[in-house]
C-alpha beads as a LAMMPS data file, in Angstrom:
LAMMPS data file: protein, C-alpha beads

401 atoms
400 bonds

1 atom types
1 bond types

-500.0 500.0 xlo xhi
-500.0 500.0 ylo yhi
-500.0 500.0 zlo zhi

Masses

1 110.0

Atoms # bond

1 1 1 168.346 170.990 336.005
2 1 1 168.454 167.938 337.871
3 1 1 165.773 165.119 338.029
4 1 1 163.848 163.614 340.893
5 1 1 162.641 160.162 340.622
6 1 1 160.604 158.944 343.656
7 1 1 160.685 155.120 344.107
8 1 1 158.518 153.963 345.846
9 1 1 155.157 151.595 345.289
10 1 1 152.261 153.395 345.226
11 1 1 149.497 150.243 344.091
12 1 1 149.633 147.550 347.092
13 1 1 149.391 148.252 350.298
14 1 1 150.991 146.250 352.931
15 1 1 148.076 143.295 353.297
16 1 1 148.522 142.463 349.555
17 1 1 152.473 141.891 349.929
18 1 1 151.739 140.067 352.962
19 1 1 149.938 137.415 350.579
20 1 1 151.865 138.210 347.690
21 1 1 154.984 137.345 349.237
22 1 1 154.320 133.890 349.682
23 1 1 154.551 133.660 345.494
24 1 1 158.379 132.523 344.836
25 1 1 157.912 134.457 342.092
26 1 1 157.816 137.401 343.832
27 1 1 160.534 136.932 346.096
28 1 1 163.745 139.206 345.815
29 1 1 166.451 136.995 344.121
30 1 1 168.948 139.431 345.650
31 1 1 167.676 141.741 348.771
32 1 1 170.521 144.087 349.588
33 1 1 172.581 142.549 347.147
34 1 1 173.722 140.093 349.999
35 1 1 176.645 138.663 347.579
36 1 1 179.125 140.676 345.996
37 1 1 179.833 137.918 342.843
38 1 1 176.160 138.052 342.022
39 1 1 175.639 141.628 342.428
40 1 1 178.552 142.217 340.083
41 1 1 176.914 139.580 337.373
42 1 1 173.693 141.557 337.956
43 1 1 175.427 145.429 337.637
44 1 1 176.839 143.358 334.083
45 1 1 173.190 141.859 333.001
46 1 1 171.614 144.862 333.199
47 1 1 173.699 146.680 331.191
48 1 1 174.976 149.897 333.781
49 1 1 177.249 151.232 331.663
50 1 1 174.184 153.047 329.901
51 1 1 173.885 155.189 332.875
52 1 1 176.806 157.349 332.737
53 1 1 176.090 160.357 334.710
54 1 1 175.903 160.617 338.772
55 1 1 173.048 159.531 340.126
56 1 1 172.657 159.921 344.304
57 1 1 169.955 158.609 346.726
58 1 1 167.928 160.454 349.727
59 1 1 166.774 158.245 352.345
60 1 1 163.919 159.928 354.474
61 1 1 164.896 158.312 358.012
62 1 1 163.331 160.850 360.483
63 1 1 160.527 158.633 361.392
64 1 1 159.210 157.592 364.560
65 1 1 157.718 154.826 363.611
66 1 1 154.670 155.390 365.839
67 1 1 152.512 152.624 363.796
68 1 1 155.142 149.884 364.637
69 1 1 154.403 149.951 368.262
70 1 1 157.952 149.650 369.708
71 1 1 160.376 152.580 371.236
72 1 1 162.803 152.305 368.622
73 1 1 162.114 153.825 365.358
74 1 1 161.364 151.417 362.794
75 1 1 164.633 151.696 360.451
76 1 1 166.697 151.318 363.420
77 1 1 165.366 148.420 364.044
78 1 1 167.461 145.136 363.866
79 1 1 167.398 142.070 361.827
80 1 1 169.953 139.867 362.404
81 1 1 172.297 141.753 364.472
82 1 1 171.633 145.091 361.594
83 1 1 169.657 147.803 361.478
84 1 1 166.743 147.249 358.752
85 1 1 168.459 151.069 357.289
86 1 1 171.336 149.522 356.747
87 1 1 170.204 146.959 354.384
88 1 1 168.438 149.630 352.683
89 1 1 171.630 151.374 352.160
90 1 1 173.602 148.485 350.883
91 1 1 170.577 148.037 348.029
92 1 1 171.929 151.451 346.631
93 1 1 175.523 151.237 347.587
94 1 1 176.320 148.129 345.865
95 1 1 176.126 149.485 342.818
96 1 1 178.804 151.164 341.311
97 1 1 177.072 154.464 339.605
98 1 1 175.295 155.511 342.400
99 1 1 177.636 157.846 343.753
100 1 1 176.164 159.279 347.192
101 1 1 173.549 157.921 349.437
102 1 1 172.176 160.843 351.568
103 1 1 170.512 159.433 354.897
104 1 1 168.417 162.369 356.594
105 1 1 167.580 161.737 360.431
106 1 1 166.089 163.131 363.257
107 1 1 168.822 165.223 365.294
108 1 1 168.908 162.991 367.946
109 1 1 169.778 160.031 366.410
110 1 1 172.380 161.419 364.736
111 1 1 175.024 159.747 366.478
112 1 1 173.391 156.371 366.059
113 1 1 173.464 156.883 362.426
114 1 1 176.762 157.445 362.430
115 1 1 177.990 154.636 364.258
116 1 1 175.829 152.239 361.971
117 1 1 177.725 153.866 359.063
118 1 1 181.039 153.418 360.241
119 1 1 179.992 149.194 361.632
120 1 1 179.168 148.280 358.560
121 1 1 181.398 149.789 356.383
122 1 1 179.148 152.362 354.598
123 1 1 181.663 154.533 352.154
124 1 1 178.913 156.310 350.179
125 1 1 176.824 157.259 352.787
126 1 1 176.220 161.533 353.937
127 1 1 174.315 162.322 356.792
128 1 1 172.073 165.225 357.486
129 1 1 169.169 166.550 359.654
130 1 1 165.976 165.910 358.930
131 1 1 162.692 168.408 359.521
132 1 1 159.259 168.533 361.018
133 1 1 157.567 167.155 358.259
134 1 1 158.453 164.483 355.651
135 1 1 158.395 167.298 352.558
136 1 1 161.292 169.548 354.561
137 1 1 163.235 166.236 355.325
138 1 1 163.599 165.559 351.562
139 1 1 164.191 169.222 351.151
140 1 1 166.711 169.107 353.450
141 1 1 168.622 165.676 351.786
142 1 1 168.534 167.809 348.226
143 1 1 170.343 170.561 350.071
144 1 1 173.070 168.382 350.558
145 1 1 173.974 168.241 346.858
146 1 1 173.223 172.105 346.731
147 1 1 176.646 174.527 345.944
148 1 1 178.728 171.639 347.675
149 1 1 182.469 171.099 347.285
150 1 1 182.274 167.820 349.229
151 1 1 183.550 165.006 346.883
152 1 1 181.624 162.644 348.677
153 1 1 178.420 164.576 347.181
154 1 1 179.088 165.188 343.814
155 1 1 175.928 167.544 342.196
156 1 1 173.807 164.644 340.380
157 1 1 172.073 164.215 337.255
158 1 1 169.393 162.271 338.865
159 1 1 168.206 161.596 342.310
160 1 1 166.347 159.366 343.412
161 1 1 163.726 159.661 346.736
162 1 1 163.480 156.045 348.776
163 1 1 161.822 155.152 351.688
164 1 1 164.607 153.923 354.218
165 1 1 162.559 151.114 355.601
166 1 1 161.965 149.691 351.678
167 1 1 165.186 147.572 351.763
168 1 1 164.557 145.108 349.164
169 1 1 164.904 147.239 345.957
170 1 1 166.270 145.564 342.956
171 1 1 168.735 146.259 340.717
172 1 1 166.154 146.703 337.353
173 1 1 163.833 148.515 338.345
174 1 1 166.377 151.256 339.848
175 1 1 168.214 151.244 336.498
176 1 1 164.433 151.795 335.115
177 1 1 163.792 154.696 337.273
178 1 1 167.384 156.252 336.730
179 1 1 167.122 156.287 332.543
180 1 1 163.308 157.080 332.922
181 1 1 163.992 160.081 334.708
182 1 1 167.291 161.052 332.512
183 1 1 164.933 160.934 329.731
184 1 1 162.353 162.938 331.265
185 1 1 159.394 161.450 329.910
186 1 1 155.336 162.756 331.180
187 1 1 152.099 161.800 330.505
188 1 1 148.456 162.854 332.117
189 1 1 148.276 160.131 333.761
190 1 1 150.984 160.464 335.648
191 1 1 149.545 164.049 336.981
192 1 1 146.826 162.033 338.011
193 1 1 147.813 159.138 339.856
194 1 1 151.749 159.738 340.674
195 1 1 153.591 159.867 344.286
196 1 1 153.531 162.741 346.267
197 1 1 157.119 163.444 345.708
198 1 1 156.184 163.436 342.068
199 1 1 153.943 165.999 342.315
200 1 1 156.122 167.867 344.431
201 1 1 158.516 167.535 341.756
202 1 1 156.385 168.429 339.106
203 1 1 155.280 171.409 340.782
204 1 1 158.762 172.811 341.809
205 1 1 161.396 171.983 340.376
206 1 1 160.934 172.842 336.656
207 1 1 160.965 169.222 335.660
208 1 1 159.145 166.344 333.805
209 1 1 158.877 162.993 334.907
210 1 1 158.127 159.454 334.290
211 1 1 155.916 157.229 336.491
212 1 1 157.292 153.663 336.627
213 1 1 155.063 150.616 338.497
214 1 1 157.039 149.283 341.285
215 1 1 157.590 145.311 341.691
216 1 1 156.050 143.170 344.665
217 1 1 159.121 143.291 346.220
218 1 1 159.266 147.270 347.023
219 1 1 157.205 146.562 350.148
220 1 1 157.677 148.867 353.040
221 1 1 158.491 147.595 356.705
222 1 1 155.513 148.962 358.765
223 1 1 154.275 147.231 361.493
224 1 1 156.062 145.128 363.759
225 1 1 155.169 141.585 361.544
226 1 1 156.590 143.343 358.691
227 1 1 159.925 143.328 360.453
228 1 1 159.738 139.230 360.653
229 1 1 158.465 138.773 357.300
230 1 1 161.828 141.158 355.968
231 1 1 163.918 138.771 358.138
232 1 1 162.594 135.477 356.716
233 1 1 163.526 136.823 352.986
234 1 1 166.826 137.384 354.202
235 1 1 167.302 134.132 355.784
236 1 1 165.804 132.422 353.070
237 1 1 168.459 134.157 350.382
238 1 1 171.327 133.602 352.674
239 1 1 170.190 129.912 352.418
240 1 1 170.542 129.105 348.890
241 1 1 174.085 128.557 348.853
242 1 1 176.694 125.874 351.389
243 1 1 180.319 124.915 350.836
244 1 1 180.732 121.255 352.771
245 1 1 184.426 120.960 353.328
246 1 1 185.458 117.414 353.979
247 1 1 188.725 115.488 355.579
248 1 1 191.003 113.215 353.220
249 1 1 189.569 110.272 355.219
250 1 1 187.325 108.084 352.297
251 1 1 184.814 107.961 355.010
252 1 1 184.348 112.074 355.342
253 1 1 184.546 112.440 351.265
254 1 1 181.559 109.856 351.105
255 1 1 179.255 111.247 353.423
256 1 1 179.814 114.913 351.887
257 1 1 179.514 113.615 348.409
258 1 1 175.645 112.084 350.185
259 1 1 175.009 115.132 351.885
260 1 1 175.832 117.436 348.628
261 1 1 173.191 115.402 346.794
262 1 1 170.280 115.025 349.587
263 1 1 171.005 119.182 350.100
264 1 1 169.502 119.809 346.325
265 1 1 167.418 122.361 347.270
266 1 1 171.296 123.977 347.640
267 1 1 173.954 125.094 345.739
268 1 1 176.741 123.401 346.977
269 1 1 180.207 122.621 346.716
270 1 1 183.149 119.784 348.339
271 1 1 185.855 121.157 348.742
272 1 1 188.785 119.186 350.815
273 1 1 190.510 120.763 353.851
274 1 1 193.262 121.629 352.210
275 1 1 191.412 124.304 350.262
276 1 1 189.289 125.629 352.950
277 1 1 191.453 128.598 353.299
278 1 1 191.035 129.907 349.249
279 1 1 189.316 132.772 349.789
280 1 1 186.953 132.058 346.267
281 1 1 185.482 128.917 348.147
282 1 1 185.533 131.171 351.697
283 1 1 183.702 134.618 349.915
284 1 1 181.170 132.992 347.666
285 1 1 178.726 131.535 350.212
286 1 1 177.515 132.293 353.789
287 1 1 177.095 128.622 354.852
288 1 1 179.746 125.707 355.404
289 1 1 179.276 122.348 356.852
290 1 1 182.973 121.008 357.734
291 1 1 182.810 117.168 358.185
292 1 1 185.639 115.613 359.815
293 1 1 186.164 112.255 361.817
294 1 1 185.450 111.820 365.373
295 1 1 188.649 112.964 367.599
296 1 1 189.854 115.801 365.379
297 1 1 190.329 118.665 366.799
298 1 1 188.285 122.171 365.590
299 1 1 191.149 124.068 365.190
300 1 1 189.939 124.405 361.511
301 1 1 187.123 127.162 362.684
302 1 1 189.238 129.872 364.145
303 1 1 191.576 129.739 361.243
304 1 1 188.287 130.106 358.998
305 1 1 186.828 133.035 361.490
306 1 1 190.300 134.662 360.295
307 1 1 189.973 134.353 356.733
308 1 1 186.599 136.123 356.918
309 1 1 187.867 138.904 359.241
310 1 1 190.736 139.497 356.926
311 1 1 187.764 139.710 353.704
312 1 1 184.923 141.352 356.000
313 1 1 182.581 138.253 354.984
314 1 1 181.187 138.311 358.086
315 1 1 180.416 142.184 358.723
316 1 1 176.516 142.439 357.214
317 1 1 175.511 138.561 357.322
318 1 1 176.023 136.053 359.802
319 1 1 177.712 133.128 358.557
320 1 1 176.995 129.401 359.746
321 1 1 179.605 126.712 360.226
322 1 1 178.102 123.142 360.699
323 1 1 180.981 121.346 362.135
324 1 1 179.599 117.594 361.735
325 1 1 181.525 115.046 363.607
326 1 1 181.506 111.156 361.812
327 1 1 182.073 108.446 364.673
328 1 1 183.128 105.028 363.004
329 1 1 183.346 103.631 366.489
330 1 1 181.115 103.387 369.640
331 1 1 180.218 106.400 371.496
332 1 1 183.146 107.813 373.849
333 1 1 182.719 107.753 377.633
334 1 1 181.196 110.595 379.485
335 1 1 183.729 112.510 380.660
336 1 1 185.348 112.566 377.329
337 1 1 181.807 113.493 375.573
338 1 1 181.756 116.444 378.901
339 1 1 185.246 117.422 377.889
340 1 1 184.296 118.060 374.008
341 1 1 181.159 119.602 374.991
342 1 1 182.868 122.461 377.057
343 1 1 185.778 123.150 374.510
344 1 1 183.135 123.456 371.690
345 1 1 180.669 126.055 373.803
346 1 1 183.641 128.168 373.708
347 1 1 184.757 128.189 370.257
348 1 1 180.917 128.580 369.454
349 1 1 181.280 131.652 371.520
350 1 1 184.626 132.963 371.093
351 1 1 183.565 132.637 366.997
352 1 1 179.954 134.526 367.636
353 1 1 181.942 137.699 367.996
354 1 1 183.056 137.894 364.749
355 1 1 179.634 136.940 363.513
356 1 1 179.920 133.703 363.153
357 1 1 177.624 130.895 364.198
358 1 1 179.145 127.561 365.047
359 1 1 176.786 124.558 365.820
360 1 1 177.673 120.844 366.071
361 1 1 176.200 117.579 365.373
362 1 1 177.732 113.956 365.427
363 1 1 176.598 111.205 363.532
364 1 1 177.147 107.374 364.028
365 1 1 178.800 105.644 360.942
366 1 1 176.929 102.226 360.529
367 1 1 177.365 99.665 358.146
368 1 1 173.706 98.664 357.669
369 1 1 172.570 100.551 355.072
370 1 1 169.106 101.725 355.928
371 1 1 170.591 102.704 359.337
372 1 1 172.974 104.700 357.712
373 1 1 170.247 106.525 355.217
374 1 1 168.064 107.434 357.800
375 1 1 171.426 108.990 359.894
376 1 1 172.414 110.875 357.073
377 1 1 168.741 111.842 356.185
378 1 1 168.241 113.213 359.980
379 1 1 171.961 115.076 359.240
380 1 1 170.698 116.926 356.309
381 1 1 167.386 118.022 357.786
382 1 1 169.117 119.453 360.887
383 1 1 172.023 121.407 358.792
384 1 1 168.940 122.882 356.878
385 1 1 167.434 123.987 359.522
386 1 1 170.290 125.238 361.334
387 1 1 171.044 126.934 358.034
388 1 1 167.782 128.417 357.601
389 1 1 166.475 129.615 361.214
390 1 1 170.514 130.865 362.010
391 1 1 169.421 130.728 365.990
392 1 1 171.998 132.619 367.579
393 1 1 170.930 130.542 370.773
394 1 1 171.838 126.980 369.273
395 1 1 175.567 127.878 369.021
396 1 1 177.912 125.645 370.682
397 1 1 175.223 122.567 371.003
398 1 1 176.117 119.285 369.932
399 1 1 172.918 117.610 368.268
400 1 1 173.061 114.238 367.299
401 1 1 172.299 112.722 364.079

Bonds

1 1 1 2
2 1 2 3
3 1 3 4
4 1 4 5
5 1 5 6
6 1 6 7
7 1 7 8
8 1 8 9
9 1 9 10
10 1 10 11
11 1 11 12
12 1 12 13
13 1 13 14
14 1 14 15
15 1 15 16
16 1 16 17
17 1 17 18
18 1 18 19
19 1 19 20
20 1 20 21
21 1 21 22
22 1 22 23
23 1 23 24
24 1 24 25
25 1 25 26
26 1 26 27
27 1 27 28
28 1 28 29
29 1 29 30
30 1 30 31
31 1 31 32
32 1 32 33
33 1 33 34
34 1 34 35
35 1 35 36
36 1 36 37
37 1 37 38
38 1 38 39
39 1 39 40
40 1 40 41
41 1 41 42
42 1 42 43
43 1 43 44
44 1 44 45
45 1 45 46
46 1 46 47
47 1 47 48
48 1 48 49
49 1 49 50
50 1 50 51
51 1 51 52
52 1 52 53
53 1 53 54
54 1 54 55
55 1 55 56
56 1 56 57
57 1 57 58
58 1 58 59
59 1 59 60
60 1 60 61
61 1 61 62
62 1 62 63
63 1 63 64
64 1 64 65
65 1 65 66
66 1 66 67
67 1 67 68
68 1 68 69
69 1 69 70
70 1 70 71
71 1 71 72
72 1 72 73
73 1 73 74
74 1 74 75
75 1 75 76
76 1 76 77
77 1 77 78
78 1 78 79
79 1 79 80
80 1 80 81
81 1 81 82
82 1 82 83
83 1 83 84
84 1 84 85
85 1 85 86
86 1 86 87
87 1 87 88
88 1 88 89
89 1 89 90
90 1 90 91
91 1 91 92
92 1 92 93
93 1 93 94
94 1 94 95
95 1 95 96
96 1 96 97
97 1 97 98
98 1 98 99
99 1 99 100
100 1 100 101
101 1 101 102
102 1 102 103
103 1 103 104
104 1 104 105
105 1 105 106
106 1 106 107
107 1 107 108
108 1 108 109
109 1 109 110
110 1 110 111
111 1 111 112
112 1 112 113
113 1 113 114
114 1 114 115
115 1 115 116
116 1 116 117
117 1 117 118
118 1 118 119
119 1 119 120
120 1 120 121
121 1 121 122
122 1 122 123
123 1 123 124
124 1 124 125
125 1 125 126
126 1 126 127
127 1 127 128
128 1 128 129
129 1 129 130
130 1 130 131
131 1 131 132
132 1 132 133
133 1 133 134
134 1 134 135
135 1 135 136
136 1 136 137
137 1 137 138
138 1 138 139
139 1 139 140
140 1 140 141
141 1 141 142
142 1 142 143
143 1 143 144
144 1 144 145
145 1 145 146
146 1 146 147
147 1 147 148
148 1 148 149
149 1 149 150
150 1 150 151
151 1 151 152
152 1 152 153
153 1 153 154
154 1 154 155
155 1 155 156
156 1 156 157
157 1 157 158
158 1 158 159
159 1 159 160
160 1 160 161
161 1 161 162
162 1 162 163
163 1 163 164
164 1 164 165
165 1 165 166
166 1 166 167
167 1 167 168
168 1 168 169
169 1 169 170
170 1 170 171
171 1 171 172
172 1 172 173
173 1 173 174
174 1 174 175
175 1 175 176
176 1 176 177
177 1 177 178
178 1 178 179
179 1 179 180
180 1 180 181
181 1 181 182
182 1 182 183
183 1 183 184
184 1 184 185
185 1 185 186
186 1 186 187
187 1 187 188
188 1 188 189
189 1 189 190
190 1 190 191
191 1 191 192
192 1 192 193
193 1 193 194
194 1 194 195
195 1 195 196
196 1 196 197
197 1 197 198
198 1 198 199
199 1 199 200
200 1 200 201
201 1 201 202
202 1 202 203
203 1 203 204
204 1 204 205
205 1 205 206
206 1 206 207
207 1 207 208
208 1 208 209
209 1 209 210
210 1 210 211
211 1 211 212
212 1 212 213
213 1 213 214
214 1 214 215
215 1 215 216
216 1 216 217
217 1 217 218
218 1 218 219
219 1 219 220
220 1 220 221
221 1 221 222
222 1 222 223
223 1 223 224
224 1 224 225
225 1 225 226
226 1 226 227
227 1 227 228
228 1 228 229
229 1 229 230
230 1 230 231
231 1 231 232
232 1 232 233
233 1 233 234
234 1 234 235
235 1 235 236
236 1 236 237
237 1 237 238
238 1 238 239
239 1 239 240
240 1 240 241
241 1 241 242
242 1 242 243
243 1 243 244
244 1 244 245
245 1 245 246
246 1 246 247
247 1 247 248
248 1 248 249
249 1 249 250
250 1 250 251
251 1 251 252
252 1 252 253
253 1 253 254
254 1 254 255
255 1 255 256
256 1 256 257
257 1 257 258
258 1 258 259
259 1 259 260
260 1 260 261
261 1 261 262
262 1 262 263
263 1 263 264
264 1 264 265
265 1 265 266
266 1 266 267
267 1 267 268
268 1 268 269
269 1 269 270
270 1 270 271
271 1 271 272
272 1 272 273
273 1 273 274
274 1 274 275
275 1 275 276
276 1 276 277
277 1 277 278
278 1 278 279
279 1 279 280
280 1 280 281
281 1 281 282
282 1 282 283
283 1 283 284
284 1 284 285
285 1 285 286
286 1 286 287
287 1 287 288
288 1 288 289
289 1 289 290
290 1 290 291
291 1 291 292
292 1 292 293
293 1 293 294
294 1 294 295
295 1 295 296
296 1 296 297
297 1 297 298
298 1 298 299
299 1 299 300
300 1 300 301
301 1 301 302
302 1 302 303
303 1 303 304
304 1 304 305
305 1 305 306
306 1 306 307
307 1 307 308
308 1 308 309
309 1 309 310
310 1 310 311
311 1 311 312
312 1 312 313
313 1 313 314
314 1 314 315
315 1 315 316
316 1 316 317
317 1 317 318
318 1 318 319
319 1 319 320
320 1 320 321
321 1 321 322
322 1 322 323
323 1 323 324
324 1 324 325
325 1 325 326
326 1 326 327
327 1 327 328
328 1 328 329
329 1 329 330
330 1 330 331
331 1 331 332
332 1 332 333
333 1 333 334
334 1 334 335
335 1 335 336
336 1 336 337
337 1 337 338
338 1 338 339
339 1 339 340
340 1 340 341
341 1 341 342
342 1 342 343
343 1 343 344
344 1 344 345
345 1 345 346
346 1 346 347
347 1 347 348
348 1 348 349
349 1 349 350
350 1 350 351
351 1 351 352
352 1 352 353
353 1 353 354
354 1 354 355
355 1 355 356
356 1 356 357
357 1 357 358
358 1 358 359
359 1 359 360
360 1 360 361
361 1 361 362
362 1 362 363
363 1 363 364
364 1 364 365
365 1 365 366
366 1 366 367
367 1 367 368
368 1 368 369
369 1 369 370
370 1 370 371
371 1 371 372
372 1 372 373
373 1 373 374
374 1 374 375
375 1 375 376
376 1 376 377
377 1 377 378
378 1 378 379
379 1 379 380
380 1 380 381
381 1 381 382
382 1 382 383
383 1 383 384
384 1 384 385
385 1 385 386
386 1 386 387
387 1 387 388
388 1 388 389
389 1 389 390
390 1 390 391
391 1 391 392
392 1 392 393
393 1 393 394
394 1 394 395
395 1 395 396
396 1 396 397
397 1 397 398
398 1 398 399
399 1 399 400
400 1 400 401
């Protein structure tokens, strides 16, 4: 017999996350597991090798998402360029034994599923109808693993029942949910106060069950704020990390060396040029500042834009380039600065369609020392918040330091 296990929170409602997510605490170190190295050193840490029997997921996507307020349903909403189900899907899919994600949709959007698997490179991912209600949705994502020859839906030992607009579930607590429900564990209280696909569960399926607490983090996208609250996590995560490649010129390697240590609330690395095609430095962050002197050329970028099309680093995220320009001499004339200004608006927007957002900013080398502090202290607070807000509509500017 196989083994529901419905994850989903059942104790806060919506208000409380609102407030609790302000706690760093309570943020999700990882939503959608948004980098492969650390979702691999999480999959290790948590020890997955105990669960060694299929385990599949059924995401409930019928919705309309009436209480959001907008035409589109809620999980087809987008953040960043991606539907909010798509995250959700990458949560599950990143890890290695879950076997099948099932997403069950309304008939007419069908289509638009599709398509969203096939963008973003879902390989785990079945799609089915949905039903009138909720219940016969679920019933109808179950089905899928029902007499099935499919090797793309294995039968499971455990399945596990999502909400498809809940995409910041971590790793632990699915790995808690998985074992609890291999073991099948019950107490009273869990007849009491469980989840209503518990009960169904319970009542059907010839089964015990386990109720485990969900985090803070298993908040569900409801209303329209909801959607920018999920999009400042993400942006905020896709922060923590920037690669500043510099030029051989003692002048570049300085200034990066200063900007790695005034970026501390960063991870970052200097790396030269010559390295900025190794595809470790390339895959292992989302964010690169390039710093080269005044009069070279950007021909770096679209080299860089290739690297990530060749590794798919820029399919789910957007990445940021800050291409930072160091003048050690007065300012060009105008029709030179005119001249630069209209190459770089198209790179910025030849790059955007590989998901890549290019933004520019010049600073003026000066050999008084405060002068130069407060330059390279205005240079660090822009590329952060470049970094941070990602503004699609800033691409191709040329802010000055």
């Amino acid at each position: 017999m196989n083994t529901v296990a419905a994850s989903e929170e059942f104790i806060k409602n919506a208000g409380e996350m609102q407030q609790e997510r302000c706690s760093s605490s309570d943020r999700p170190l990882d939503p959608g597991g948004l980098l492969t190295h650390d979702a691999e050193r999480s999959a290790a840490r948590l020890g997955c090798a105990a669960v060694d029997f299929p385990v599949a997921v059924v995401l409930p996507a019928g919705g309309s998402g009436e209480r959001m307020g907008l035409p589109t349903p809620k999980q087809f909403c987008t953040i960043l360029n991606r539907p909010l189900i798509s995250y959700t899907i990458q949560a599950f899919e990143r890890l290695s034994w879950i076997v099948t994600v099932v997403v069950v949709v309304a008939t007419e959007n069908h289509d638009l599923m599709l398509n969203i698997v096939r963008k973003f490179n879902h390989t785990k991912v079945k799609v089915v109808h949905g039903g009138t209600t909720r219940h016969r949705s679920i019933f109808n994502g179950l089905q899928a693993f029902s007499n099935t020859t499919d090797s793309l839906t294995p039968k499971p030992k455990v399945v596990i029942i999502h909400d498809a607009v809940r995409p910041f579930v971590e790793e632990d607590l699915l790995l808690k949910i998985t074992l609890a429900a291999k073991e099948q564990g019950c107490s009273e209280f869990d007849f009491e106060f469980g989840t209503e696909c518990l009960h169904l569960a319970l009542q059907y399926c010839g089964t015990n069950a386990k109720l485990i607490e969900g985090p803070p983090t298993l908040w569900k996208v409801t209303y329209k704020r909801d959607l920018a609250a999920a999009e400042a996590i993400i942006k905020e995560t896709l922060s923590m990390s920037a690669c500043i490649i510099a030029g051989a010129e003692a002048e570049a390697v300085e200034l990066a060396k200063t900007l790695q240590k005034n970026l501390n609330m960063m991870e970052t690395d200097v790396i030269s040029c010559a390295k900025e095609n190794n595809t470790e430095y390339l895959s292992k962050t989302r964010n690169f500042i390039h710093i080269s002197m005044s009069g070279s050329s950007f021909s770096g970028v679209p080299e860089m834009v290739k690297r990530f099309e060749d590794i798919g680093h820029a399919r789910l995220y957007p990445l940021v380039v800050v291409w930072v320009q160091l003048n050690m001499t007065k300012q060009s004339v105008d029709s030179q600065k005119t001249d630069k200004l209209t190459a770089f608006l198209g790179l910025a927007s030849e790059v955007k369609q590989g998901n890549v957002l290019l933004y520019g900013i010049e600073i003026d080398h000066s050999k008084v020392p405060e002068q130069w502090e407060r330059s390279v202290e205005r240079l660090t607070q822009i590329t952060v918040a470049l970094i941070r807000d990602r503004n699609a509509a800033l691409t191709g500017q040329l802010l000055h330091a």
